[in-house]
VONUSE-899013 format. One line per 4 residues: number of its first residue (from 1); their letters; for each residue y, z, x of N, C-alpha, C, O. Coordinates in pm, whole numbers. Layout:
% residues N
NUM) a) Y,Z,X,Y,Z,X,Y,Z,X,Y,Z,X; ...
This chain:
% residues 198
1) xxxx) -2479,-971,-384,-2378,-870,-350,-2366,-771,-466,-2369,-800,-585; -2351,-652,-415,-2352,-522,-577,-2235,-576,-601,-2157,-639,-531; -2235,-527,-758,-2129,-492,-824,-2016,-364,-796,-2042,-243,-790; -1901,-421,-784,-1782,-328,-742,-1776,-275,-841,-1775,-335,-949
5) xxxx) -1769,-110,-824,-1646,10,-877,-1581,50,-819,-1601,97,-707; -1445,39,-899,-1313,118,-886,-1279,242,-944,-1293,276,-1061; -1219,325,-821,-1221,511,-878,-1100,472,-839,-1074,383,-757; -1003,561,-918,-853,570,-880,-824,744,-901,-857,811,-999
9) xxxx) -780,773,-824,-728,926,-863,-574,918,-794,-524,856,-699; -527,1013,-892,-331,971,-895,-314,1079,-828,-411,1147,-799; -186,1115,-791,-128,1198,-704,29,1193,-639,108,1129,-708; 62,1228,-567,184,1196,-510,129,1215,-360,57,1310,-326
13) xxxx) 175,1105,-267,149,1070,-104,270,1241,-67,361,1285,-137; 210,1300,78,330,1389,126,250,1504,126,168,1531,37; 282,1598,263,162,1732,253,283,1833,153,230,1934,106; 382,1822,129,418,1922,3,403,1931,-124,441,2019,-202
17) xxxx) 333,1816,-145,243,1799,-255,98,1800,-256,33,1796,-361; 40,1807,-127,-104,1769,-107,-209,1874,-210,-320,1832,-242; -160,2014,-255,-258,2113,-326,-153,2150,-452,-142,2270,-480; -82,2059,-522,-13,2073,-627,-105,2002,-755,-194,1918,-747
21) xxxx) -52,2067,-868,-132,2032,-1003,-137,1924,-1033,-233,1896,-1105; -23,1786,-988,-16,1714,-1045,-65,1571,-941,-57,1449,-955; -127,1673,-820,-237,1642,-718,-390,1620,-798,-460,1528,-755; -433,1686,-890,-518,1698,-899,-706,1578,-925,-828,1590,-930
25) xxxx) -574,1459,-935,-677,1330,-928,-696,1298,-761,-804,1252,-726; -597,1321,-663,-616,1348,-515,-739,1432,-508,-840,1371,-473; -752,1562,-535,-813,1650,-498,-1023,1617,-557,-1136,1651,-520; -941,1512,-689,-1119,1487,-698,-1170,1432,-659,-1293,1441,-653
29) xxxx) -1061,1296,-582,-1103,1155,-520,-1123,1221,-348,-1212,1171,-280; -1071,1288,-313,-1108,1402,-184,-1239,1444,-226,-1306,1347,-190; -1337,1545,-291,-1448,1566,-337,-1546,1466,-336,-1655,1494,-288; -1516,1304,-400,-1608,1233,-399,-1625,1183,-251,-1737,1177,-199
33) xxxx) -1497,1144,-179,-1535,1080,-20,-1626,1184,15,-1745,1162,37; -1572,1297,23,-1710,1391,107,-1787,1378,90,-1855,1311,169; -1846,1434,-36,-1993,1429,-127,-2059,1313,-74,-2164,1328,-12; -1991,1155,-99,-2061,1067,-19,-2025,978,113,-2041,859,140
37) xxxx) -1963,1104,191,-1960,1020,376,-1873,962,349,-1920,863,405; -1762,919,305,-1697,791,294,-1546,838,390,-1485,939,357; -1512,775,476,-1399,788,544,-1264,734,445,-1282,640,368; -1114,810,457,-1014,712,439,-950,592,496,-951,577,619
41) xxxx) -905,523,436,-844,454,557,-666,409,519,-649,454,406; -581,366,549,-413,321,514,-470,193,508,-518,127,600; -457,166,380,-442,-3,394,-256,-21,289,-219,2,174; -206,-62,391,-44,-108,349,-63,-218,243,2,-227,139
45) xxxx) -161,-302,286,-185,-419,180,-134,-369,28,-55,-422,-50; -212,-242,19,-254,-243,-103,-172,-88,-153,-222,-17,-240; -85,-65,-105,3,64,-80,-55,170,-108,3,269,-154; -203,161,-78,-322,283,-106,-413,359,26,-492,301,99
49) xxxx) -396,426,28,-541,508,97,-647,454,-13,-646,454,-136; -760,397,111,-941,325,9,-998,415,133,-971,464,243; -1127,395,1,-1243,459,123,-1339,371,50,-1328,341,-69; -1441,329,138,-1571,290,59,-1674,321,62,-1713,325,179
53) xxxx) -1768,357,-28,-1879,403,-51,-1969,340,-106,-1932,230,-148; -2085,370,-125,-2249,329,-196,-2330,468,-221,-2355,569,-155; -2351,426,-333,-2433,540,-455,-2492,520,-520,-2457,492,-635; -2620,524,-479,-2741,463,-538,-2728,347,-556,-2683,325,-669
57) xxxx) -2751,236,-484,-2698,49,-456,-2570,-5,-535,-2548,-124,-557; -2493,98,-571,-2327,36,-607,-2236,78,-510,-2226,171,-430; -2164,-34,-548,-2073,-56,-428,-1944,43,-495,-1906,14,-608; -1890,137,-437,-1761,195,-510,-1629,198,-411,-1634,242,-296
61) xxxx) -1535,157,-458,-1405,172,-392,-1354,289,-404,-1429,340,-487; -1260,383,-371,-1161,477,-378,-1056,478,-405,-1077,381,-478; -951,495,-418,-803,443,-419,-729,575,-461,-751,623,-572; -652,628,-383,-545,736,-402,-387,611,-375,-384,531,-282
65) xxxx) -322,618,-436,-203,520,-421,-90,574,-355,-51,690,-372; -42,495,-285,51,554,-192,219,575,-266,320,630,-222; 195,513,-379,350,470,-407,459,599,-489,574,592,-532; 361,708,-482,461,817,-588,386,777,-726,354,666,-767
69) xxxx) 368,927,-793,271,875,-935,389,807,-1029,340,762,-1132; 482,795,-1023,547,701,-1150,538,550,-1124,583,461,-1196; 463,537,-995,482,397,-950,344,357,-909,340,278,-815; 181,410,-984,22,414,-954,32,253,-1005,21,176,-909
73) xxxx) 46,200,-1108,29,61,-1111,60,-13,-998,12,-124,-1018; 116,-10,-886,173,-93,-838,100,-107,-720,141,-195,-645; -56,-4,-664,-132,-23,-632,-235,-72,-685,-288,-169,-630; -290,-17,-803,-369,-22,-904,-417,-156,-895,-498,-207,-817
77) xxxx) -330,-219,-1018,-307,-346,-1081,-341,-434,-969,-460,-458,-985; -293,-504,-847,-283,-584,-740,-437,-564,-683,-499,-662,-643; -502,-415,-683,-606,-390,-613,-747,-432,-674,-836,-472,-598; -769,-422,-825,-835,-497,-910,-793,-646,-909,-877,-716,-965
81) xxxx) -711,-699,-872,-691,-823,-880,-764,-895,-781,-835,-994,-797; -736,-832,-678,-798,-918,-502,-932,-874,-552,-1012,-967,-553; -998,-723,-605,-1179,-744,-564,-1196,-801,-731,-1314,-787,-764; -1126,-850,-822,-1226,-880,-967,-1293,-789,-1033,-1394,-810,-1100
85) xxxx) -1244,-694,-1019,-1294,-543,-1078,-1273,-583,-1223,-1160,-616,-1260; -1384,-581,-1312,-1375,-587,-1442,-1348,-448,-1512,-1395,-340,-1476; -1256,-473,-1630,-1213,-281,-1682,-1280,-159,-1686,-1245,-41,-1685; -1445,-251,-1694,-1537,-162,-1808,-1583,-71,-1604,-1606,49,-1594
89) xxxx) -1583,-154,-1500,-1627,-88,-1385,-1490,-29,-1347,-1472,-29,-1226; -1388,21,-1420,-1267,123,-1340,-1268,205,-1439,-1279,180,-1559; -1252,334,-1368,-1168,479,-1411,-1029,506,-1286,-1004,468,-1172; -968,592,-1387,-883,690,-1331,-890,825,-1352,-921,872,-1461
93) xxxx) -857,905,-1234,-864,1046,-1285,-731,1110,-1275,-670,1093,-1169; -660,1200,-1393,-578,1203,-1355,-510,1331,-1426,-497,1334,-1548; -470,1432,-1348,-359,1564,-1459,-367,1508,-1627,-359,1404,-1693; -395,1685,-1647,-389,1666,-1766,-279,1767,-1839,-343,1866,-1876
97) xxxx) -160,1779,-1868,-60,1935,-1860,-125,1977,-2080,-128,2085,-2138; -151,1876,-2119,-196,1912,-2263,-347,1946,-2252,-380,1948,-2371; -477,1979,-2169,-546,2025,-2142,-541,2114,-2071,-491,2105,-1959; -608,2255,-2134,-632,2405,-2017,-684,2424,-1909,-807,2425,-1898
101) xxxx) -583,2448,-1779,-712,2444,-1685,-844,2493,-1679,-862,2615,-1684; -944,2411,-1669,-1080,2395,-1653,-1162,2309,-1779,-1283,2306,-1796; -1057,2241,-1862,-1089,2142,-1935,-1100,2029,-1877,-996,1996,-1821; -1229,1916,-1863,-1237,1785,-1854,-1247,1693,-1984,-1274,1744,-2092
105) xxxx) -1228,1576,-1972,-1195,1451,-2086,-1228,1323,-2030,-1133,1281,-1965; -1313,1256,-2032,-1341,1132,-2004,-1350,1038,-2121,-1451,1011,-2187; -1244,998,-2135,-1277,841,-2246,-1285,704,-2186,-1281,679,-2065; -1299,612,-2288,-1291,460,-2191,-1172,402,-2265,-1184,280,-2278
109) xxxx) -1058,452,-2319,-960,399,-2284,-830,522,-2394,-847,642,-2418; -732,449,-2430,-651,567,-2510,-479,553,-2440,-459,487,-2338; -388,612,-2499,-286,635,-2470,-285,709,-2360,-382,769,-2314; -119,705,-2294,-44,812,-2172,-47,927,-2190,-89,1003,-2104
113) xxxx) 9,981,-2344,49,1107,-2318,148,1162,-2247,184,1276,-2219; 185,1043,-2225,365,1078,-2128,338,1077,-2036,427,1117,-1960; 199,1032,-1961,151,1050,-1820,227,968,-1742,191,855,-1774; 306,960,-1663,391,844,-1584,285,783,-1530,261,667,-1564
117) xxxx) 217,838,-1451,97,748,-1406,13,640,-1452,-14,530,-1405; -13,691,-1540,-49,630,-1673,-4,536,-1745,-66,469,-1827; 101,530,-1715,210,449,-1818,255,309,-1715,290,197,-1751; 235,373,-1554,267,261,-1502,128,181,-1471,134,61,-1444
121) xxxx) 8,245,-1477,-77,154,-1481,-97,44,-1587,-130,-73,-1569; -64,125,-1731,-115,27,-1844,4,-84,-1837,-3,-184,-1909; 108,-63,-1753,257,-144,-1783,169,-287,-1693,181,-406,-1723; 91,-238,-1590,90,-343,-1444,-36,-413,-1505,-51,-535,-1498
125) xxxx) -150,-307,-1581,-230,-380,-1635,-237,-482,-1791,-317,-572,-1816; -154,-442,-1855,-67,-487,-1981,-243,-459,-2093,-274,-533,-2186; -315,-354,-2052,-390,-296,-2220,-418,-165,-2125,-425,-148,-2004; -432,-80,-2240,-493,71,-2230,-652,92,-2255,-694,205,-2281
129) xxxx) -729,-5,-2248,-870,-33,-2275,-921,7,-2110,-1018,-50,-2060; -859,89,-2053,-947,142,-1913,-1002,306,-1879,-933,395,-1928; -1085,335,-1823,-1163,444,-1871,-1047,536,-1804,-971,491,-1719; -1043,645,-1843,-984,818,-1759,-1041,900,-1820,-1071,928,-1937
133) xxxx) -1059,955,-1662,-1108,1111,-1666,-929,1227,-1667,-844,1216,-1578; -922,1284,-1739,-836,1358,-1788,-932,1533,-1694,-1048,1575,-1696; -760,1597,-1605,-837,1732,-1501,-706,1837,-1595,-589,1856,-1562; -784,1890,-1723,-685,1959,-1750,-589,2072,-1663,-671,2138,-1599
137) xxxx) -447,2123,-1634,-398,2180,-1600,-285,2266,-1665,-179,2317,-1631; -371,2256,-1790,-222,2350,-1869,-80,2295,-1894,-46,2178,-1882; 2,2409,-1934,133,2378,-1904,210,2494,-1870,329,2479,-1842; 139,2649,-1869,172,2735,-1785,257,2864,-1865,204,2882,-1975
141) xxxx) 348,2938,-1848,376,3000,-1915,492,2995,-2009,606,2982,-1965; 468,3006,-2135,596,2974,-2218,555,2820,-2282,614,2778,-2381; 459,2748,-2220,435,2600,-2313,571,2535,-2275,615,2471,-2371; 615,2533,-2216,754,2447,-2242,752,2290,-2214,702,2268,-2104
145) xxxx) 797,2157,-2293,832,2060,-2303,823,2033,-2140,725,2013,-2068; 999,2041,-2106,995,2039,-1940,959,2078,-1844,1006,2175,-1785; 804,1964,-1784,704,2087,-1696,705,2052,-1571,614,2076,-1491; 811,1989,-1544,813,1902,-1380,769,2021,-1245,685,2021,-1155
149) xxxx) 881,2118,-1292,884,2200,-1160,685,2245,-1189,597,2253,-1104; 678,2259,-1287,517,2343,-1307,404,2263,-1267,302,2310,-1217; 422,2152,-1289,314,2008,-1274,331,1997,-1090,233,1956,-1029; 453,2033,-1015,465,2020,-882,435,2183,-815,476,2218,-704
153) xxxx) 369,2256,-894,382,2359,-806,233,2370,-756,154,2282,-791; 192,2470,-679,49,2492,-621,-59,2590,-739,-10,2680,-807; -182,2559,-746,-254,2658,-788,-230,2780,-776,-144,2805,-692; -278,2875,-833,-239,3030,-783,-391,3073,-698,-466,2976,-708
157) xxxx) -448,3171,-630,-555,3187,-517,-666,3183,-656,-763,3117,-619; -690,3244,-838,-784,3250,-851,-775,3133,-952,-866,3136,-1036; -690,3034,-964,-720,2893,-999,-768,2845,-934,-868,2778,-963; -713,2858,-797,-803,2792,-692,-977,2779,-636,-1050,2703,-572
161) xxxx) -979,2906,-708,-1138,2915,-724,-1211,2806,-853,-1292,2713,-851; -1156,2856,-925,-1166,2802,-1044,-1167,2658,-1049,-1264,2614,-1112; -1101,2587,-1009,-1067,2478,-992,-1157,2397,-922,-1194,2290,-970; -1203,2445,-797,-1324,2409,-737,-1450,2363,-815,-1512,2258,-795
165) xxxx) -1480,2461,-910,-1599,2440,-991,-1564,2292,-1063,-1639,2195,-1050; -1429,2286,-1148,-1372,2150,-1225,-1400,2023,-1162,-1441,1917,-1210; -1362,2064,-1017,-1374,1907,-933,-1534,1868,-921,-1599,1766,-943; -1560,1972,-884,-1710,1985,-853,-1815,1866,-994,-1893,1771,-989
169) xxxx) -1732,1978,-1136,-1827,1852,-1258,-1750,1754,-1253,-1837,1670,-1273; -1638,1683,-1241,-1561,1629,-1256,-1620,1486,-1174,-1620,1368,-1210; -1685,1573,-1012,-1790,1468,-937,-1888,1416,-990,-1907,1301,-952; -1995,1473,-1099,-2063,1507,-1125,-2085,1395,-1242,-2190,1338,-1271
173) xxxx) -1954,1379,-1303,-1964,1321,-1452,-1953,1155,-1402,-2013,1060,-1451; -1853,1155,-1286,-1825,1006,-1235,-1980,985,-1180,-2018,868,-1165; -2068,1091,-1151,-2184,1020,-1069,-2243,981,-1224,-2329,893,-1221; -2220,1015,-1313,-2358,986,-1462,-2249,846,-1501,-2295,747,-1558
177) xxxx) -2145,853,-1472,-2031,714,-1530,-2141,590,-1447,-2220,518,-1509; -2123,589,-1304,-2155,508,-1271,-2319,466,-1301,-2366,354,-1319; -2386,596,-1299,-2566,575,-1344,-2573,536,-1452,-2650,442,-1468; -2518,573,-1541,-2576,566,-1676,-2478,528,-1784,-2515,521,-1901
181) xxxx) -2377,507,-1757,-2211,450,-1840,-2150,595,-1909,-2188,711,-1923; -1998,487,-1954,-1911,630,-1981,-1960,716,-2099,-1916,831,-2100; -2061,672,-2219,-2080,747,-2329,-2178,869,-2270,-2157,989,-2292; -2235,843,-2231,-2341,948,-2151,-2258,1022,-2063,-2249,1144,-2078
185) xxxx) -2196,963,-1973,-2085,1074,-1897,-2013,1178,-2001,-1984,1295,-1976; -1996,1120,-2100,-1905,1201,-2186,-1964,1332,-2261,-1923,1447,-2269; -2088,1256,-2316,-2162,1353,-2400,-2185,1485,-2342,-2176,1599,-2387; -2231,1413,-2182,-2284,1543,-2102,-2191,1666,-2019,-2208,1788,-2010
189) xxxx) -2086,1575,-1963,-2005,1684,-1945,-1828,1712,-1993,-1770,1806,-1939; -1772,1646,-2069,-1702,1668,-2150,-1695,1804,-2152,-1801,1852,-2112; -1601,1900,-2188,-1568,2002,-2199,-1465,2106,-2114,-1357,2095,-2054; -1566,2218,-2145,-1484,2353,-2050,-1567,2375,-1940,-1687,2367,-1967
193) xxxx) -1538,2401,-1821,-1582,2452,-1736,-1527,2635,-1707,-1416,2684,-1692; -1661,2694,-1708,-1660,2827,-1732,-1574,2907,-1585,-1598,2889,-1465; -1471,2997,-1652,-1401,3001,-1548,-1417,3160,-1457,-1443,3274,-1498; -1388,3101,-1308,-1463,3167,-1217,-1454,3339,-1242,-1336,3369,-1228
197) xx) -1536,3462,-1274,-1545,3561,-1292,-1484,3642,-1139,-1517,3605,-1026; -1405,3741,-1164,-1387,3801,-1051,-1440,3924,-1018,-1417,3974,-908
């Protein structure tokens, strides 16, 4: 039987959030089902939308969590538990408000950053030794501390372009994660993604 991977991309469940910034691990884990055929499905079990896929003879799971991002562990954690997902085969992808939009970051493990998401995974998983891909999104105008309303609002039409290209490497880097491991994912596309000319 292949070896399982686990992709997690964070988000908040609800179509008034469905194309918001702090959507933006939704929007990559959307990119990969397409790219490879993979349907969603509601599994309540696991308070997640899964999809499953195969890519090049690995077996990969999906997982967008149903529970509200301050509450991603509480799919997370339980969902590695039932398949035995070992750390080194999970990432998360997930907003980044201290990265510029069209900055990516993939490490294999590291602090929140105040990420709630983040914070409730490492709480459910009890170490921060798990890989994330980091979808920078700024923090908008003025830099300010309190970015709730900004982190919930929508792209503007030529982020939205822009943005496309991000998800696009963002696919790109999880396909070299899974081929070739996270240091090579990193080396290669780590960075800026050049932003769309009008």
């Amino acid at each position: 039987m292949p070896e399982l991977y686990l992709i997690a991309g964070l988000g908040n469940p609800g179509r008034q959030y469905a194309l918001t910034r702090h959507n933006a691990g939704f929007l990559a884990l959307d990119r990969l089902a397409a790219r490879w055929r993979a349907d969603w499905s509601q599994e309540r079990k696991f308070k997640a939308q899964l999809a499953r896929a195969g890519h090049q003879g690995r077996q990969v799971l999906l997982c967008k969590p149903e529970t509200f991002m301050n509450a991603s562990g509480e799919a997370i954690g339980p969902l590695l538990d039932y398949y035995q997902v070992p750390l080194e085969r999970f990432v998360v992808i997930v907003d980044d408000a201290d990265l510029p939009l069209g900055e990516i970051r993939l490490r294999p493990q590291g602090g929140t950053a105040g990420h709630h998401g983040l914070e409730s995974i490492l709480q459910h998983l009890g170490t921060q030794d798990f890989g994330r891909l980091r979808l920078g999104i700024g923090r908008g105008p003025g830099a300010a501390r309190e970015i709730t309303d900004y982190v919930l609002s929508r792209f503007g039409a030529a982020e939205a372009e822009w943005l496309e290209k991000v998800l696009l490497r963002a696919c790109d880097q999880i396909e070299c994660w899974l081929n070739d491991g996270i240091f090579k994912a990193m080396s290669l596309f780590n960075g800026t993604v050049a932003e769309v000319q009008q």
